[in-house]
C-alpha positions as CSV (number, residue, x, y, z in Angstrom):
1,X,-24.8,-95.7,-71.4
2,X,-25.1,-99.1,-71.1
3,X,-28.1,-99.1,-69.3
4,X,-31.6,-96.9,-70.0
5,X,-34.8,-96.9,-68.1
6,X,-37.7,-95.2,-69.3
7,X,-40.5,-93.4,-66.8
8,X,-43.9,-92.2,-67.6
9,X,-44.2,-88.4,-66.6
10,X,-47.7,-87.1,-66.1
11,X,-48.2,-82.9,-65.8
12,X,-51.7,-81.9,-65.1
13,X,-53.4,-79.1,-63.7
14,X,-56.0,-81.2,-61.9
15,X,-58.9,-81.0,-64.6
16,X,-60.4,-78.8,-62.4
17,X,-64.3,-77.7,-63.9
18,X,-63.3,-74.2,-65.5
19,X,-67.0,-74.0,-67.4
20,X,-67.8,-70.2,-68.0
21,X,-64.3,-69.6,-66.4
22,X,-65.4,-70.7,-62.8
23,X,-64.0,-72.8,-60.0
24,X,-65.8,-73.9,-57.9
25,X,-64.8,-75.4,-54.4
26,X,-68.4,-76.7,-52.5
27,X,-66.7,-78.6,-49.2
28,X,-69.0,-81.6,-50.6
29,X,-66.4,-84.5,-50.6
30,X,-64.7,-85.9,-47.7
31,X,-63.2,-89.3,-46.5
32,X,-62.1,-90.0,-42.8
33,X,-58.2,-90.3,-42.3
34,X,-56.2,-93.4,-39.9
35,X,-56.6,-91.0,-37.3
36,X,-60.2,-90.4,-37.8
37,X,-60.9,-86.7,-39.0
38,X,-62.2,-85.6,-42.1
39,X,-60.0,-85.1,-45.2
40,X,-62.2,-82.8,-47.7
41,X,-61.6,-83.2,-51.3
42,X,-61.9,-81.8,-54.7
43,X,-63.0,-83.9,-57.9
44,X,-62.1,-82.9,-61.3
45,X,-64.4,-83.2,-63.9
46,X,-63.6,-87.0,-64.8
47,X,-64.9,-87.7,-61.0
48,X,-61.3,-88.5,-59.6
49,X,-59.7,-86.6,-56.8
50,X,-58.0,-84.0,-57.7
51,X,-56.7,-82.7,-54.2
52,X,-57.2,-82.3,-50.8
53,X,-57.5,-79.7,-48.9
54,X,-55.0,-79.6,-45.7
55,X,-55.3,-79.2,-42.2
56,X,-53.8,-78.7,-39.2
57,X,-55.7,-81.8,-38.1
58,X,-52.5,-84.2,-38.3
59,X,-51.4,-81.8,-35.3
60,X,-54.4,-82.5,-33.0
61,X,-54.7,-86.0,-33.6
62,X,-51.5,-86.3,-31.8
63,X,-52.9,-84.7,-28.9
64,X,-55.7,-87.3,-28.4
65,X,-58.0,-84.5,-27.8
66,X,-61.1,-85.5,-30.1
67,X,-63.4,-89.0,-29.9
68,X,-65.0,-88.0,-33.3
69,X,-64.4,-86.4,-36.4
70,X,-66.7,-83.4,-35.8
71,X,-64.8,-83.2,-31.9
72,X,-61.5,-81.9,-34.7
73,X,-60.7,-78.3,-35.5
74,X,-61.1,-78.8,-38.9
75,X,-64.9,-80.7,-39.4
76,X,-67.2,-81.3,-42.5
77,X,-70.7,-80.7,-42.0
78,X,-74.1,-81.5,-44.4
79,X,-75.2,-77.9,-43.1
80,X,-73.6,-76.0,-45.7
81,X,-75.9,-72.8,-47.2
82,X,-75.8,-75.2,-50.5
83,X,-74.7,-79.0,-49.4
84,X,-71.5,-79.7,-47.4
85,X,-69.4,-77.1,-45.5
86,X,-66.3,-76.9,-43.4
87,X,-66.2,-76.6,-39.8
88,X,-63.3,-74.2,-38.1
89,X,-63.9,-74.1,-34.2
90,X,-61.0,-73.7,-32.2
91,X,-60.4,-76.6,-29.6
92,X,-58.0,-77.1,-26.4
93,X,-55.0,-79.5,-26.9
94,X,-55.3,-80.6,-23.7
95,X,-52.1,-81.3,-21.4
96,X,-50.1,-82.6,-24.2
97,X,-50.9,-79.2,-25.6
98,X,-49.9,-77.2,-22.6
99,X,-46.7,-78.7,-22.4
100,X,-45.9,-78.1,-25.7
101,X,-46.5,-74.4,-25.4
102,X,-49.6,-74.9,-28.1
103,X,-52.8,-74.9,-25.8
104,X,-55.1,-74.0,-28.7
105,X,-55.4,-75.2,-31.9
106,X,-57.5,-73.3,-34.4
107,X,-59.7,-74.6,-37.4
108,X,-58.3,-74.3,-40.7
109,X,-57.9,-75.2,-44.1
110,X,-55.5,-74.5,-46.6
111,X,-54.7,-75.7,-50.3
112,X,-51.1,-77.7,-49.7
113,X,-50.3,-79.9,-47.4
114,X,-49.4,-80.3,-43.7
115,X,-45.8,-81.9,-42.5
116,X,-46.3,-83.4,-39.1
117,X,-43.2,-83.8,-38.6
118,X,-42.2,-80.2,-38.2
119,X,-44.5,-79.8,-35.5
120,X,-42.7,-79.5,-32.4
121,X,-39.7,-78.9,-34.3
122,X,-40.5,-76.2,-36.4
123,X,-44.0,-74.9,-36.4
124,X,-43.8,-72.5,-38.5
125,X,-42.6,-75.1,-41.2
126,X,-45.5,-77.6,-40.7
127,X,-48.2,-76.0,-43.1
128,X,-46.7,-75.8,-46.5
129,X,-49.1,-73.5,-48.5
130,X,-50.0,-73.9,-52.1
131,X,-50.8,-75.8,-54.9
132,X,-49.6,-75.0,-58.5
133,X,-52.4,-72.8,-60.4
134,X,-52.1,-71.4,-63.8
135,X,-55.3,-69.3,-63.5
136,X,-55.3,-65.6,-62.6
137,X,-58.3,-65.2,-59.9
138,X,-60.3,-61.8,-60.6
139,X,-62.9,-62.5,-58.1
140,X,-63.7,-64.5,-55.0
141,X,-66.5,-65.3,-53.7
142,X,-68.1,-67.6,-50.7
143,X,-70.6,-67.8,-47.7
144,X,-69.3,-67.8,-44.0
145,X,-71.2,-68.1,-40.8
146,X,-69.3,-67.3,-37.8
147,X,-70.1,-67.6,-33.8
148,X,-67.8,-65.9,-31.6
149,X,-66.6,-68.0,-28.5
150,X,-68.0,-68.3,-25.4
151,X,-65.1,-66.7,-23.9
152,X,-61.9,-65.1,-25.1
153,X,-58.7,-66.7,-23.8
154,X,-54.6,-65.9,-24.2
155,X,-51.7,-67.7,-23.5
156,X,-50.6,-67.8,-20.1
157,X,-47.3,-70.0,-19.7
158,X,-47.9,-69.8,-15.8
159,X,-51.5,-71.0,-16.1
160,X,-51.8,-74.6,-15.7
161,X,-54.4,-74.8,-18.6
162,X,-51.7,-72.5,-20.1
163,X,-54.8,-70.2,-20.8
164,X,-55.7,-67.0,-19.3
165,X,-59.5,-65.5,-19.9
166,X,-60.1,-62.2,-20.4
167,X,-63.3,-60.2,-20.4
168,X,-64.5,-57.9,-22.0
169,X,-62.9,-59.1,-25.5
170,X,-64.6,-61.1,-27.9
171,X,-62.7,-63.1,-30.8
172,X,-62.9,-62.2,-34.6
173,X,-63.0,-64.4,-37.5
174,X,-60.5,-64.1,-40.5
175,X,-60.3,-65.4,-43.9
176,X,-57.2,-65.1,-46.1
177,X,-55.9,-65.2,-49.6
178,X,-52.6,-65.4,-51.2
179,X,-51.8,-66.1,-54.5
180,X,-48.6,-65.7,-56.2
């Protein structure tokens, strides 16, 4: 007791825009990271960030596979249906990839945040999902545009791309939600 130290403790949920019970996530913000991909944001309704989104982008950077930002998975883009909108296009790793056992990566984006380090290690454990959120979603909503690949490939461990192509198969798109 002879010593005492006092620290400031902040709680917030964000100050996310909740006007008429909406939030609303637009894919307008975005800043380029050290390794040169784009890091979309939210901004509460004083203007400051409030979060940003994750990707596996920290994953592919190590790969060396893209010169640009929009070369990433995970991209922002001005052509959304109303302003900016996220990119997902899946992209070879290249051999770095192949040795790795990984030789796709896939675009996505997640609310949480995305542990490197657990990459090779433990894949499973790299993207940690979730944000606290006090709300109670009834309904979702969005626009999506989707393009189905050229070509539709598997993992082939044998392959030197460590790719197979098979015809007759085209790729799907999927979305996902989990709250809990």
């Amino acid at each position: 007791g002879r010593w005492s130290k006092r620290y400031p403790v902040r709680v917030t949920d964000g100050g996310l825009d909740t006007t008429g019970g909406v939030i609303c996530f637009n894919f307008d913000n975005y800043r380029l990271s050290k390794s040169g991909f784009h890091v979309l944001y939210e901004r509460n309704t004083a203007g400051e960030v409030a979060f940003d989104w994750a990707s596996g982008n920290d994953g592919f950077a190590w790969t060396g596979g893209a010169d640009t930002p929009q070369g990433y998975p995970t991209a922002w883009s001005a052509n959304g249906r109303q302003g900016g909108c996220v990119c997902l296009t899946t992209r070879s790793t290249g051999a770095l990839g192949v040795m790795a056992g990984k030789p796709l990566a896939a675009g996505n984006i997640f609310l949480g945040h995305f542990d490197f380090s657990q990459v090779l290690v433990a894949p499973l454990r790299a993207t940690c999902f979730g944000i606290p959120f006090r709300y109670v979603p009834l309904l979702l909503s969005g626009w999506y545009q989707y393009t189905p690949g050229s070509h539709y490939t598997v993992y082939q461990a044998d392959s030197p791309s460590g790719l197979r192509e098979v015809t007759g198969m085209t790729d799907s798109c999927a979305i996902y939600a989990v709250f809990f």
